[in-house]
C-alpha positions as CSV (number, residue, x, y, z in Angstrom):
1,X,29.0,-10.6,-32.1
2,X,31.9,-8.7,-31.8
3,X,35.0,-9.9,-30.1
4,X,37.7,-7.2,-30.6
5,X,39.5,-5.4,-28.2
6,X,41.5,-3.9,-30.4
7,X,41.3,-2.4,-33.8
8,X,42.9,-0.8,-37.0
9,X,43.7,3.2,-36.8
10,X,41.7,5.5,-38.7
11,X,38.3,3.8,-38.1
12,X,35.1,4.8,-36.1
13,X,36.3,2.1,-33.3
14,X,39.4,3.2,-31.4
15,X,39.5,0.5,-28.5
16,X,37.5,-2.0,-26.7
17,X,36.8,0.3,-23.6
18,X,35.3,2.5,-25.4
19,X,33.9,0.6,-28.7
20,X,32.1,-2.3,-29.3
21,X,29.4,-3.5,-32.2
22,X,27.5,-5.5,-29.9
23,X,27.1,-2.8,-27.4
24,X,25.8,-0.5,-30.2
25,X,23.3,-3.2,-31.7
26,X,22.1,-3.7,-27.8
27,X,21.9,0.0,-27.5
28,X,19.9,0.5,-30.7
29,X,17.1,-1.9,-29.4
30,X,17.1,-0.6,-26.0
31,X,17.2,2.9,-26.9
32,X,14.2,2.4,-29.3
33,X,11.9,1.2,-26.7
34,X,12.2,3.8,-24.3
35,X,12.3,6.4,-26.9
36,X,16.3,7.8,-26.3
37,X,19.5,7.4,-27.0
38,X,21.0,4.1,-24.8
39,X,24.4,3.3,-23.2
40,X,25.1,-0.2,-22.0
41,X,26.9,-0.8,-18.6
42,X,28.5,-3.9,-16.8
43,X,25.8,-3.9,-14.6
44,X,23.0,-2.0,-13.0
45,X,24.9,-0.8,-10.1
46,X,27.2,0.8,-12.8
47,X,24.8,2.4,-14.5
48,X,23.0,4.3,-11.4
49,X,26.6,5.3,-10.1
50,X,27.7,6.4,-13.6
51,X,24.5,8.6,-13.0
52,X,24.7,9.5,-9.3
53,X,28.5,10.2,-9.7
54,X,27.9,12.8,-12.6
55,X,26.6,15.0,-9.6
56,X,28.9,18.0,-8.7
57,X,30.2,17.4,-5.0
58,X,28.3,18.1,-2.1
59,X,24.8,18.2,-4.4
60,X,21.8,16.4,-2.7
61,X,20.1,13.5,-4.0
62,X,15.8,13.2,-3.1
63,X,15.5,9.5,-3.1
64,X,12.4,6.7,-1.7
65,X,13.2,5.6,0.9
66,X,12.1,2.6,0.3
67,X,14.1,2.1,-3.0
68,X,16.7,-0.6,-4.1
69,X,18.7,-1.7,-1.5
70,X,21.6,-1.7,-4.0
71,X,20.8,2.3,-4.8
72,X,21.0,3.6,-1.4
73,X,23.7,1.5,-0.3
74,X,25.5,3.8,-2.8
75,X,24.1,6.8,-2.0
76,X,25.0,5.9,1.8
77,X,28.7,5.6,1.0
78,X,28.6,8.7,-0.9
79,X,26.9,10.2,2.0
80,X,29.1,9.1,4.8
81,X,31.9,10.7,2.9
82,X,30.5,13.9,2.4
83,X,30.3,13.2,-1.5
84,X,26.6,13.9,-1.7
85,X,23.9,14.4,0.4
86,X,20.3,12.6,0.6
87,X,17.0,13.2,1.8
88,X,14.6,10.5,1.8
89,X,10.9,10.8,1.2
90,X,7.8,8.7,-0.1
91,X,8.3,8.4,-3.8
92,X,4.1,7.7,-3.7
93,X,3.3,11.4,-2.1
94,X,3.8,14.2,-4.8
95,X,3.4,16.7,-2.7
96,X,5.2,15.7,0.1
97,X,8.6,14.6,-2.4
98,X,8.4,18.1,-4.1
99,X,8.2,19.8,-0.7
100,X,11.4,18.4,0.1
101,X,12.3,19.5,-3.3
102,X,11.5,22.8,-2.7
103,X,14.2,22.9,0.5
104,X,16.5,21.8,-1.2
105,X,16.4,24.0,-4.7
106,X,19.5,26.6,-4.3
107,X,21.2,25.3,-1.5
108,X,24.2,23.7,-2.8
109,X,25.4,22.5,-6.4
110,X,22.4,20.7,-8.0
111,X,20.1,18.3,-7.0
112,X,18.9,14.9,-8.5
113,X,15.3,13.9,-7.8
114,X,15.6,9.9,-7.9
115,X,12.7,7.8,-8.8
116,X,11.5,4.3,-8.6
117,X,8.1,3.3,-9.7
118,X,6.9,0.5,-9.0
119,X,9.5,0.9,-6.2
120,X,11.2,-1.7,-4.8
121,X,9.6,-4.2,-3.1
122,X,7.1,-2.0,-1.6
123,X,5.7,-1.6,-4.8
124,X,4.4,2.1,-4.8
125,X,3.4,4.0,-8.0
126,X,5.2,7.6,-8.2
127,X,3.5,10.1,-10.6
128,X,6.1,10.6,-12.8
129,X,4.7,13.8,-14.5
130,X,3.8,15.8,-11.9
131,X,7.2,14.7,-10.0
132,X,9.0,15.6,-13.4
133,X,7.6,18.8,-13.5
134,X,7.9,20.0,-10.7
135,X,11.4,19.1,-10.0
136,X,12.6,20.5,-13.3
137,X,10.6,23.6,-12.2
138,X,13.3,23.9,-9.2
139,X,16.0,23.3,-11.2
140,X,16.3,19.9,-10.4
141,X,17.5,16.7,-12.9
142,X,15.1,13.5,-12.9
143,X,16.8,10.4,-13.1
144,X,14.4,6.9,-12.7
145,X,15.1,3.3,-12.3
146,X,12.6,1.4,-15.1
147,X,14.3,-1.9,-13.7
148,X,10.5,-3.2,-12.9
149,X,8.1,-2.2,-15.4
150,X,10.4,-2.2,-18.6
151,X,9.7,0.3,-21.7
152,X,7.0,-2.2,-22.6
153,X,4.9,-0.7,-19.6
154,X,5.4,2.6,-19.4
155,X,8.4,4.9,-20.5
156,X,9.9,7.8,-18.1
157,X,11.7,9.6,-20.5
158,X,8.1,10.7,-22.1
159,X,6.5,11.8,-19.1
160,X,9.5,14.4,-18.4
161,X,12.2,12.1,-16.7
162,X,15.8,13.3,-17.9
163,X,17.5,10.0,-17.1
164,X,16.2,6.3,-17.3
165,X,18.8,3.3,-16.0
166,X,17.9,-0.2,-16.2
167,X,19.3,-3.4,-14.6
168,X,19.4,-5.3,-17.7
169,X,19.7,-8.6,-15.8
170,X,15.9,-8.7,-14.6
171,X,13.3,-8.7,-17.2
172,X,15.4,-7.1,-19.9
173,X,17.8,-10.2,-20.5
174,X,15.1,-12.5,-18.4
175,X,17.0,-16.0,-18.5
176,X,19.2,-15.0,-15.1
177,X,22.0,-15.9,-16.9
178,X,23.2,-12.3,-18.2
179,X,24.9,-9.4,-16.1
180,X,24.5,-5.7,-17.0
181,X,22.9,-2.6,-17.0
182,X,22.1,0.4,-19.0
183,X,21.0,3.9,-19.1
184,X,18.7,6.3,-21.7
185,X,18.6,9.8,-22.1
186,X,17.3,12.4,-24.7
187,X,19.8,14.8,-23.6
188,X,23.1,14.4,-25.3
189,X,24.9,16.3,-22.5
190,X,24.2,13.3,-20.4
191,X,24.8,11.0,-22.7
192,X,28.7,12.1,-23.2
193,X,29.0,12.0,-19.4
194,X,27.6,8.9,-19.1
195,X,30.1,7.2,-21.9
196,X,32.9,9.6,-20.4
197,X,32.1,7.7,-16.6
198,X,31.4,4.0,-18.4
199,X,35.5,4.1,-20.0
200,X,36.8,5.6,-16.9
201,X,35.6,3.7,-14.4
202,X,35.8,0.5,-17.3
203,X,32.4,-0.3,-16.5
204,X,31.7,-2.3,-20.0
205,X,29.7,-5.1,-20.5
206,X,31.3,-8.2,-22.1
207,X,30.1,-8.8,-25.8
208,X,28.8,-12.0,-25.1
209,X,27.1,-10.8,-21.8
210,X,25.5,-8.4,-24.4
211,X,24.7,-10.7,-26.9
212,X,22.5,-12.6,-24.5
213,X,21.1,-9.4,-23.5
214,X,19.7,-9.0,-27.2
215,X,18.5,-12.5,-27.5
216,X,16.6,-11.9,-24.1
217,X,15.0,-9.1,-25.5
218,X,13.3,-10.3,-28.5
219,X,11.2,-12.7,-26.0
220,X,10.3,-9.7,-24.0
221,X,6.7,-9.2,-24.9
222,X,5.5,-12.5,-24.7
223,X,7.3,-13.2,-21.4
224,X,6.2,-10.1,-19.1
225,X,3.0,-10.5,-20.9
226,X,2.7,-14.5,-18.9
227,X,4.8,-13.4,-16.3
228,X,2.2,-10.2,-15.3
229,X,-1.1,-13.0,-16.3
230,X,0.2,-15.3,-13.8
231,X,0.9,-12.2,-11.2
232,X,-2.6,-10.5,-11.0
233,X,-3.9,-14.1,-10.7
234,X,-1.5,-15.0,-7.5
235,X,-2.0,-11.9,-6.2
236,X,-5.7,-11.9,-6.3
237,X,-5.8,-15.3,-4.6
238,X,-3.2,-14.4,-2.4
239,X,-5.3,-11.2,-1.2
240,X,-8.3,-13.8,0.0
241,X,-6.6,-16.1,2.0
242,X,-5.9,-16.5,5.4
243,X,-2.8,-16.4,6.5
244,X,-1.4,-13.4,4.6
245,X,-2.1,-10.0,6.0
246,X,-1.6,-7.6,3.2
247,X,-0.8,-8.3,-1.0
248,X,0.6,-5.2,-2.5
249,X,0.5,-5.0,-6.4
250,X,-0.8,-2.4,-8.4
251,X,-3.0,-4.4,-10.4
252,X,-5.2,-4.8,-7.4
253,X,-8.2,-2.5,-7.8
254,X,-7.7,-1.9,-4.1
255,X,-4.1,-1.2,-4.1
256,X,-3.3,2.4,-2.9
257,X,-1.5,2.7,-6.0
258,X,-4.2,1.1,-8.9
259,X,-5.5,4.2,-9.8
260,X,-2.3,6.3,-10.6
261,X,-1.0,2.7,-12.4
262,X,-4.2,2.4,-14.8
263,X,-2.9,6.8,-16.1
264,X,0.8,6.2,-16.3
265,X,0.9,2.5,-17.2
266,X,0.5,-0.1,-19.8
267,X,0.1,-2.8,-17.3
268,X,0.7,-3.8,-13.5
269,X,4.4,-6.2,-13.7
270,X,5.3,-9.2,-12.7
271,X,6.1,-8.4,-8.8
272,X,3.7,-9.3,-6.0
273,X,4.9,-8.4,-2.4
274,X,2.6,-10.1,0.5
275,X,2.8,-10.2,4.2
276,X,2.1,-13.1,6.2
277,X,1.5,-14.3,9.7
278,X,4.1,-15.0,12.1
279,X,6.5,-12.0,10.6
280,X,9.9,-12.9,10.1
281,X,9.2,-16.8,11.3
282,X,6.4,-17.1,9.0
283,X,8.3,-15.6,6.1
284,X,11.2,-17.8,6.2
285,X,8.8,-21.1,7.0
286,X,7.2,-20.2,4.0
287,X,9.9,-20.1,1.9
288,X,11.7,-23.2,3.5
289,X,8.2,-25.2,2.3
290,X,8.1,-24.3,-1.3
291,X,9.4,-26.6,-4.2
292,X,8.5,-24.5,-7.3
293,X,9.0,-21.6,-6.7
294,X,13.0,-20.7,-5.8
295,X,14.0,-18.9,-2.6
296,X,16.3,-16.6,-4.3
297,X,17.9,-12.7,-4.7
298,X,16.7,-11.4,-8.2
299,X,13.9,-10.8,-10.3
300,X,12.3,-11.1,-14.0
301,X,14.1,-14.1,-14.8
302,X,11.5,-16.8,-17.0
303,X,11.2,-18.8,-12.9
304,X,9.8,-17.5,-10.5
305,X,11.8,-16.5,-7.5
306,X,10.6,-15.2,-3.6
307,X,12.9,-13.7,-0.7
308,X,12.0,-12.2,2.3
309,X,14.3,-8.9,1.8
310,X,14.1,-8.2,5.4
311,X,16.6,-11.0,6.3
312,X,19.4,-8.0,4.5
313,X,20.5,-5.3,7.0
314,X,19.5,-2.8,4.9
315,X,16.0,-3.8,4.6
316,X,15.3,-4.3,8.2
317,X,12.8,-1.0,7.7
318,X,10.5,-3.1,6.0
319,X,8.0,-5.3,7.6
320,X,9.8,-8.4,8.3
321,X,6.7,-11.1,7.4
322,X,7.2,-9.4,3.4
323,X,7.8,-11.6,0.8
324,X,8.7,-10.2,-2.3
325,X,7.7,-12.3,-5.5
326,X,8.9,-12.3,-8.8
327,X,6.9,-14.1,-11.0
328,X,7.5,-16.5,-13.7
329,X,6.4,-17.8,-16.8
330,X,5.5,-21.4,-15.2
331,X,1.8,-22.8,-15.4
332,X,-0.1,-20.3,-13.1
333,X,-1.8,-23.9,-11.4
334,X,1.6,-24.8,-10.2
335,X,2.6,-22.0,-8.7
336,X,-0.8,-21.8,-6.9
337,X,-0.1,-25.5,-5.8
338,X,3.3,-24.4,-4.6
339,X,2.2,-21.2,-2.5
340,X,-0.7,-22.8,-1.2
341,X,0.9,-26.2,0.1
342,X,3.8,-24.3,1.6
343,X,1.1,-21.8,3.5
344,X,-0.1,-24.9,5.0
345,X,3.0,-26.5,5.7
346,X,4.4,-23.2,7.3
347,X,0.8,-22.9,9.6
348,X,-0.3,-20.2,7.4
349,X,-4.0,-20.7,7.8
C-alpha cells in the first residue's frame, strides 16, 4: 500500500491527486474483469458524475426511470439548472427507450443513453446489445451502471456499452466497510476525461479505502456465488407464500425479465425485491420483526440487508409495500427462519 502524497521530480508519479500505486494495482484487477481500462473514484456518486458531467451543456441524458435514487438525484439537479436535460423511459422496453432515442438524436449537443440492468430495485433486465446498437446508431454514447451484477455476471463493455461505472462499496469490496467507486472504458478518449474530472473535482479514493477494495475482491467469486444460491432459494419461497403479492428476481422462470437474463447473463444476483400486504404498514412491520436480517441502506455486503426504498422521497414512485433485499452469505435456513417469523409477526399470512 501506498501512502505518499507527495513524491520525487522526474518520476512517473507527480502528486497524490493524481498518482497513486494502490489505485493502479485496484485498477489493474478491476479493469481485467470487465475487459477495459479502469479508473478508481472516491465513491460511486463520483464516478457516475465524473461521467454525466463529461456531457457538453444542455445535452440530454435517456435514463430508467426507475434507476438509482442517487443517479437521478444528480441528473435532477443538473436538470433544474439547465445543465442537462433528461427524458425518462423503461430501461426493460427496447423499443420504446430507442424511440425516445430517436427524438432526441440532433437536437442539441450529444446525448448519453444511461443504463441499469438489473435496475434498481425494480430489478428489470435491459438488452444491452440491441440498446447499444441502436443508440450508437443515433450518435448516442452508452454509459451503464454494473453496480448489481458485477463483471462476474455479465460485462457491458462487450455487448457495445462505451462506459461501465461501478459503486465499489456493494459487491465489489463486499465487507460494507469500504467507500468508492469506479469507472471502465475501452475508449481512451474517455478515459483521459475521466482522470482529467477525478483530479479536478479531487474525487480520489484513499489508499487504504483501496486496499480493502482489493482484498474484497479476491473473495468475489465465492461470495456472490452464496450470496445469488441463497437468493433464488428466498426468492422462490418468497414467490409461494401468502402474504407477499409479487417477488421480482430474474432468476424466476416467471419473471418478466428471465428470459433476456438467461442471453445476456452468467447468473441472476443477489437482489430479491418483494411486495407484501398492507403496503407501506406491512413493509415497515416486516422489517421492525426481523432479527437476522438488518434493516439497512446498501447492498452486496457478506449480511444481508432489506429496506423499504419507498420510505425516501425520491422513491415514492415505487409501490410502497416493496422491500428490496440484498442477500447475504449467512445459512440460507436462517434467513428463511428470519423472513418467515417476521411475516408472521407483521400479520403477513
Amino acid at each position: 500500500m501506498s501512502l505518499s502524497s507527495t513524491y520525487r521530480a522526474g518520476g512517473s508519479a507527480t502528486y497524490g491527486r493524481d498518482h497513486n500505486a494502490t489505485w493502479e494495482a485496484f485498477e489493474a484487477a478491476l479493469g481485467g474483469l470487465e475487459g477495459g481500462t479502469a479508473v478508481a473514484f472516491s465513491s460511486g456518486m463520483a464516478a457516475i458524475a465524473a461521467v454525466i458531467e463529461s456531457l457538453p451543456p444542455g445535452a440530454t441524458v435517456v435514463a430508467p426511470g426507475d434507476a438509482y435514487q442517487g443517479t437521478r438525484l444528480l441528473i435532477d439537479d443538473l436538470t433544474a439548472t439547465d445543465r442537462i436535460r433528461v427524458r425518462a423511459v423503461d430501461i426493460a422496453d427496447t423499443d420504446a427507450t430507442l424511440r425516445v432515442c430517436t427524438k432526441i438524436a440532433g437536437h442539441g449537443p450529444g446525448g448519453l443513453l444511461w443504463i441499469e440492468s438489473p435496475t434498481n430495485p425494480l430489478l428489470a433486465i435491459a438488452d444491452l446489445g440491441s440498446l447499444s446498437t441502436g443508440a450508437h446508431r443515433l450518435g448516442l454514447r452508452v454509459a451503464m451502471d454494473n453496480t448489481l451484477a458485477t463483471p462476474l455476471l455479465q460485462r457491458p463493455l462487450d455487448a457495445g456499452v462505451d462506459v461501465v461505472v461501478h459503486s465499489v462499496t456493494k459487491l465489489l469490496a463486499g465487507h460494507s466497510d469500504v467507500v468508492m467507486g469506479a469507472a471502465v472504458s475501452r475508449d481512451q478518449a474517455v478515459i483521459t476525461e475521466l482522470i482529467k474530472r477525478r483530479s479536478l473535482r479531487g474525487a480520489v479514493p484513499g489508499p487504504f479505502e483501496t486496499l480493502l477494495a482489493l482484498r474484497g475482491m479476491r473473495t468475489l467469486a465465492v461470495r456472490l456465488e452464496r450470496a445469488e444460491t441463497n437468493a433464488a432459494e428466498l426468492a422462490r419461497r418468497l414467490s409461494g407464500r401468502r402474504g407477499i403479492n409479487r417477488v421480482r428476481y430474474p432468476g424466476l422462470p416467471d419473471d418478466p425479465g428471465h428470459g433476456r437474463a438467461c442471453e445476456q447473463m452468467q447468473g441472476f444476483g443477489a437482489m430479491v425485491a418483494f411486495e407484501v400486504d398492507g403496503g407501506a404498514d406491512g413493509g415497515e412491520g416486516l422489517c421492525r420483526h426481523l432479527r437476522l436480517i438488518v434493516p439497512g441502506t446498501s447492498l452486496g455486503g457478506v449480511e444481508s440487508l432489506i429496506e423499504r426504498r419507498g420510505r425516501y422521497p425520491a422513491e415514492r414512485h415505487l409501490p410502497p409495500g416493496l422491500l428490496r433485499l440484498s442477500v447475504g452469505i449467512e445459512d440460507v435456513e436462517d434467513l428463511w427462519a428470519d423472513l418467515d417469523q417476521a411475516c408472521k409477526a407483521a400479520g403477513l399470512g
